[in-house]
C-alpha positions in Angstrom: -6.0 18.9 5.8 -9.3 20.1 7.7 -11.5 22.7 6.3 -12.5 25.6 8.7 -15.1 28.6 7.7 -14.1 31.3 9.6 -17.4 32.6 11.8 -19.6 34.5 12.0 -20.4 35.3 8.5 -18.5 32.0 7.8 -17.3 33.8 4.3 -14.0 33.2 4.6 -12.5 29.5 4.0 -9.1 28.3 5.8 -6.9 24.9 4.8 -5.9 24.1 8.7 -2.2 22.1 8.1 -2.0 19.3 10.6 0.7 17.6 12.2 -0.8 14.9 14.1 -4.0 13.2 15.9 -3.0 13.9 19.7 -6.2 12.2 21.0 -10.2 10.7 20.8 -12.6 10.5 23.4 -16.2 9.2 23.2 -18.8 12.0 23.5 -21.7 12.6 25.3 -24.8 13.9 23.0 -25.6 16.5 25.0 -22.1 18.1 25.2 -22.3 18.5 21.0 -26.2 18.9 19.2 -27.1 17.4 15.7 -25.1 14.3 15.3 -27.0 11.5 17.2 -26.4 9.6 20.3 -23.1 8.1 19.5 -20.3 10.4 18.6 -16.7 11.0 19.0 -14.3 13.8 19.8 -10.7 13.7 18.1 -7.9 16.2 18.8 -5.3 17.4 16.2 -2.4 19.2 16.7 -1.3 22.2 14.2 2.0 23.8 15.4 1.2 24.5 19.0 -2.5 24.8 18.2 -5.1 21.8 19.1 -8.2 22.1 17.8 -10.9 19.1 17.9 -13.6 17.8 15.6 -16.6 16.2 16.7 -18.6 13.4 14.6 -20.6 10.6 14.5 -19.1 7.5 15.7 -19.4 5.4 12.4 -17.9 8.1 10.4 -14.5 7.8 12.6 -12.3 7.1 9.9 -13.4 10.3 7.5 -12.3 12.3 10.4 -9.1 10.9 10.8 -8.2 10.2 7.0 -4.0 9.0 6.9 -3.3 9.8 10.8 -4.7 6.1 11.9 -4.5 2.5 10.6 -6.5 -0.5 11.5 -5.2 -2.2 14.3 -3.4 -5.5 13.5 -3.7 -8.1 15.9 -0.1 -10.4 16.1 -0.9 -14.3 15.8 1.7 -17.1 17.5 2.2 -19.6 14.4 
């Protein structure tokens, strides 16, 4: 469940429920400022709401927390 301060006195503190991941895209760095060269954009759903959170590439999997697994690549035995 994502975190959200409330702007612009950011005083107020919100516990977003989400339903789902509904999409990632690689980011350009000068579409979002302070987190490198490298970053990625992922989209969750809440009720009809999307809302996305941009972060560094290598911390991915802190974004997305239980709504991904690794990948698991089927082997012919």
């Amino acid at each position: 469940m994502p975190v959200w301060n409330k702007a612009p006195l950011l005083f107020r503190t919100e516990l977003i429920p989400v339903d789902r991941l509904s999409g990632e895209q690689p980011e350009h760095a000068g579409d979002v400022k302070r987190l490198g060269k490298t970053l990625v954009v992922i989209e969750f759903t809440s009720d009809d709401a999307k809302f996305e959170v941009a972060a560094k590439a290598e911390h991915r999997d802190l974004v997305t927390g239980p709504f991904t697994s690794p990948a698991t690549v089927a082997r012919e035995g």
